[in-house]
N, C-alpha and C positions, 0 to 999 in steps of 0.2 A: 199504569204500569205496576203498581203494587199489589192491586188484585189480580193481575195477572200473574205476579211471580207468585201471590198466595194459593192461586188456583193451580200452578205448575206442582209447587212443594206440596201442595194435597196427593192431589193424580201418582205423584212419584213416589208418595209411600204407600199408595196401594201399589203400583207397580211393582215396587222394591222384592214383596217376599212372592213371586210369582213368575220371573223372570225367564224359566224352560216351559211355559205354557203355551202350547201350539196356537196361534191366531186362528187358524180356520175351524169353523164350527163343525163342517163336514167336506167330504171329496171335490164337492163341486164348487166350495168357498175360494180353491185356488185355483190358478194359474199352472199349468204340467209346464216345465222347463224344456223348452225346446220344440213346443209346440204352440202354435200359432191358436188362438183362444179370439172368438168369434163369435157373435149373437146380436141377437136384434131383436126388440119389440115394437109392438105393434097396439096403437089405443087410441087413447083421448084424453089430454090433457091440457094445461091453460097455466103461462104463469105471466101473473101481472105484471106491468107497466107503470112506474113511479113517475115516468117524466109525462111531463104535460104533455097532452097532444100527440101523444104515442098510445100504437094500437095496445094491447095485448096480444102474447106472444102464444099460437099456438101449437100442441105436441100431438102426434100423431104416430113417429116413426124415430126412437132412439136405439140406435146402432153402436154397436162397439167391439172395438178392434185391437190386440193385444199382444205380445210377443216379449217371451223373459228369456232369454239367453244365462250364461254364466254371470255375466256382468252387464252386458247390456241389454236394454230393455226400450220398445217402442208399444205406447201404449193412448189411443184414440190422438195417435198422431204427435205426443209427447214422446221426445226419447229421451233418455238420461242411462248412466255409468252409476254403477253400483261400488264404494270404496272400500267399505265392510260387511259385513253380513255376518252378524252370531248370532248365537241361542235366543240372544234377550233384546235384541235392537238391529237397524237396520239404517247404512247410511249414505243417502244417496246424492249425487250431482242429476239434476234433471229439467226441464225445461216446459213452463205453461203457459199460460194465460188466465188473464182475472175474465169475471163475466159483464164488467161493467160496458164495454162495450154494444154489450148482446139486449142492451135494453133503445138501442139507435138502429141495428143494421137487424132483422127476421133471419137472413141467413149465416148470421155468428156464429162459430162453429161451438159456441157454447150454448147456443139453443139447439143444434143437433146432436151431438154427444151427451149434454147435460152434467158435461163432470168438469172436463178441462182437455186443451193442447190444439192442437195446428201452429202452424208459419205460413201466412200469406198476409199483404199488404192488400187491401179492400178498399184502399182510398176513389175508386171509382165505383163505388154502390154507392147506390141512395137509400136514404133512410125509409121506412117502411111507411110513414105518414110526416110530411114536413106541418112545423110548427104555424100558423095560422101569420100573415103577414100583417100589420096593422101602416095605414097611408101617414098617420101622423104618428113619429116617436112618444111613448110614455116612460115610464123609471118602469112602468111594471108589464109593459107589453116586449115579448121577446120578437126580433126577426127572426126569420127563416137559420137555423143552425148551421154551420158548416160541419164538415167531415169529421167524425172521430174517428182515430185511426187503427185500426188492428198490431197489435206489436207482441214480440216474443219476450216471457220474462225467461230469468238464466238464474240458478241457483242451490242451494242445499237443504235435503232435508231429511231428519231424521224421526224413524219409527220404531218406537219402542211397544214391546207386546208382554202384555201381562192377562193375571185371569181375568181382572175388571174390564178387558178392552185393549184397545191398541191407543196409543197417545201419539200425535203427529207434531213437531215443529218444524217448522219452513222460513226462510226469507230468501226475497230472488229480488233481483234487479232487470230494469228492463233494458233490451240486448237491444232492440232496434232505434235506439236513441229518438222515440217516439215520443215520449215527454220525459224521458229519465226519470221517472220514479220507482218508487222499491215498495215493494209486499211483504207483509209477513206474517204469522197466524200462528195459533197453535189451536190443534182441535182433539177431540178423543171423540172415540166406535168401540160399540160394545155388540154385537153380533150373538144370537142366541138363536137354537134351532131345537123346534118339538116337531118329532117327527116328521111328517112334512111339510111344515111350517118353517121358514126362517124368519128374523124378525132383525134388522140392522138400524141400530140408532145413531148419531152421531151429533153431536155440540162442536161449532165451531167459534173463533173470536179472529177476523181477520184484518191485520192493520194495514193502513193505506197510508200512505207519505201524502204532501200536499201537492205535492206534483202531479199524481194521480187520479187526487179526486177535483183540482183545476183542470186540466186535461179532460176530464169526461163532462164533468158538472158542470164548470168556470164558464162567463161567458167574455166571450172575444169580442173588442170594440167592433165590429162590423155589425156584430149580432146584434147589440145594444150597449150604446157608450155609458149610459149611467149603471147598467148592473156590471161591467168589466171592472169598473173603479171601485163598487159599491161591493159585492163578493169578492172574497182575498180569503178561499178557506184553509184551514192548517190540518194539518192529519187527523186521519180519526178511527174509528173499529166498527166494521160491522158485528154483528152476530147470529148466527142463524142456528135454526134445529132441523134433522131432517129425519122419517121417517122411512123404510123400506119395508114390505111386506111380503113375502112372498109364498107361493103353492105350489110346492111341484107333485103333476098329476103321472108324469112321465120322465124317463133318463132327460130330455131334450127340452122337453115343455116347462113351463112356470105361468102360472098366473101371477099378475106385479097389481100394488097400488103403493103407491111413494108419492110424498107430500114433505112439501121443506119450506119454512118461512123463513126469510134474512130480515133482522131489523137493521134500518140502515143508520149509518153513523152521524150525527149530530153535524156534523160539520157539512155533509152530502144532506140530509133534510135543507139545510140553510140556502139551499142553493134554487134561485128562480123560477127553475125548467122542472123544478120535484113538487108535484101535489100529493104526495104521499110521505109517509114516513117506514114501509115497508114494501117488501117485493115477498110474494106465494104464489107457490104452483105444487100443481098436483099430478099426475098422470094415474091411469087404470087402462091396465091391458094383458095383454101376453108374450111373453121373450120366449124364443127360439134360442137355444142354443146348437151351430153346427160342430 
């Protein structure tokens, strides 16, 4: 937590002398008000799979869907109420979803959007490859997993825009009493555009309650009785970096390649079902924008 406040007090004195500096690099960086903002790519992309015995998750076709009103806003299926809005910040009530989910179910709506949002209960999908069954129990062999569930987080979060970037903080709670856990993160994007090149970076640090990462990670005595007793994790932070590149040859056209690594948090590595201590993916292709 320290370095985290030390990292905020950084960020905030870059911020400080910069505060009327437009976030968008150029025209097509935003969003028109009152108009419905719409595109889809098209490629090939791959982002790993940290749990055991889970495939790799592949990208083909990311879509996204968008709509800013005065104050409200629905955006790839997320809506949220705008409280303020000035020069220098930005503060909003809005509703998401984490991705931890999307590494059990192929059709998570965080593996087709790739960003965040939807509301539906999934509890009748099966996982994309179930875990390997073993006839005699071991401490280290998992059974077959049960459901994890799809749920709505509900919360606040505020965007401050300066010339180094935009700085985000968030914390949201989960609405569908699915494990009651809470999110929260802060992350900065720095967006830079040479002619027609854009180039969008971002650093994130996102914390998980221990609700959240038992809920996804934890294993339930049905699954296996010695690792339920044996894993008891407590909160932890991912971090991730993500790159965007982009080419626009036309008003509509873009060529994309974006690649994001998460290292995952200490607490979520500890956990039975993870052979990995990160999740990357990359996609290459081209967005339509209508």
């Amino acid at each position: 937590m320290y370095r985290l406040l030390l990292l905020f007090v950084t960020l905030y004195s870059f911020f400080m002398p910069a505060m009327a500096d437009e976030p968008c690099q150029n025209e097509d960086d935003c969003i028109v008000v009152g108009e419905w903002d719409i595109s889809i790519a098209l490629g090939w992309g791959n982002k790993t799979n940290p749990v055991n015995n889970y495939d790799d998750i592949p990208i083909y076709v990311i879509p996204s869907i968008a709509y800013y009103g005065e104050n409200w806003f629905f955006d790839n299926f997320n809506i949220g109420y705008t409280l303020t809005e000035q020069e220098s910040f930005t503060i909003n009530l809005a509703t998401s979803y984490s991705d931890e989910r999307a590494f059990f179910y192929r059709w998570d709506p965080s593996n087709i959007f790739t960003t965040q949002t939807s509301s539906a209960n999934a509890t009748d999908i099966l996982p994309s490859r179930n875990v390997h069954v073993e006839e005699v129990e071991q401490p280290n062999i998992i059974d077959e997993l049960e459901n994890r569930n799809f749920t709505v987080y509900g919360g606040a979060e505020l965007f401050w825009y300066g010339k180094l970037g935009i700085l985000k903080i968030f914390a949201a709670h989960d609405l569908l009493d699915v494990h009651n856990g809470q999110e929260a993160g802060i992350s900065w994007s720095y967006s830079l555009a040479i002619d027609k090149f854009s180039f969008d970076l971002s650093l994130d640090a996102d914390w998980k309650s221990s609700e959240v990462i038992s809920y996804y990670y934890g294993i339930r005595e049905s699954e296996n009785a010695y690792w339920s007793q044996e894993y008891q994790p407590s909160s932890g932070w991912n971090k991730a970096i993500e790159l965007t590149t982009r080419y626009s040859f036309s008003p509509r056209w873009d060529l994309l390649i974006a690649a994001r690594y998460i290292q995952l948090a200490d607490e979520i590595i500890d956990s039975p079902i993870i052979n990995e201590d990160y999740s990357s993916s990359y996609f290459v292709g081209a967005a339509y924008r209508f």
